[in-house]
N, C-alpha and C positions, 0 to 999 in steps of 0.2 A: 391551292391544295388539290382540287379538283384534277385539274392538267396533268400530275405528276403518275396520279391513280389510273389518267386514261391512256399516258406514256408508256406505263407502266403493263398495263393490258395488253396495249398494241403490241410492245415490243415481246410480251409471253408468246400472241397468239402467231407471231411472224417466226419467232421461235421454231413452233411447234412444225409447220408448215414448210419452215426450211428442211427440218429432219425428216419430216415423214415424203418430203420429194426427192429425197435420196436415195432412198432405198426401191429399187425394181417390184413390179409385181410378180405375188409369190406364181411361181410356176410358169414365167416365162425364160425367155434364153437367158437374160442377163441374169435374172437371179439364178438359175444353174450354175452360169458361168462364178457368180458369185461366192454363193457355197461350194464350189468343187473347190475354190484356193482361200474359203475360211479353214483351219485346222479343226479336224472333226471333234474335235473333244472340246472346243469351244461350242458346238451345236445344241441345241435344245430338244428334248424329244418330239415337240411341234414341226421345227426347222426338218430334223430327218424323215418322220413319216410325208411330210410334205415334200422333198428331195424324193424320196423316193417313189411317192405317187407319182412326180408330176415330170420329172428328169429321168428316173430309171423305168419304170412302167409307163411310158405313156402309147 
């Protein structure tokens, strides 16, 4: 019963780790390049002033 719980765990926290190394840091090239070809109206008001700070004013 134990094993299943720490399977279980493991495979959350590898989860998490795969997605969050997917994604570029905000404010370098890739993530520019990235939001320039997301559709802006999928954006967040976070995602645009961060775009804008760090891609259009830098």
């Amino acid at each position: 019963m134990l094993s299943k719980t720490y399977f279980k765990l493991l495979a959350a926290v590898a989860m998490v780790a795969a997605l969050g190394a997917c994604t570029p840091e905000v404010g370098s090239e890739a993530w520019c390049k990235m939001m320039k070809e997301k559709p802006k109206g999928d954006w967040t008001a976070n995602e645009a002033s961060d775009y804008a700070k760090h891609c259009v004013f830098k």
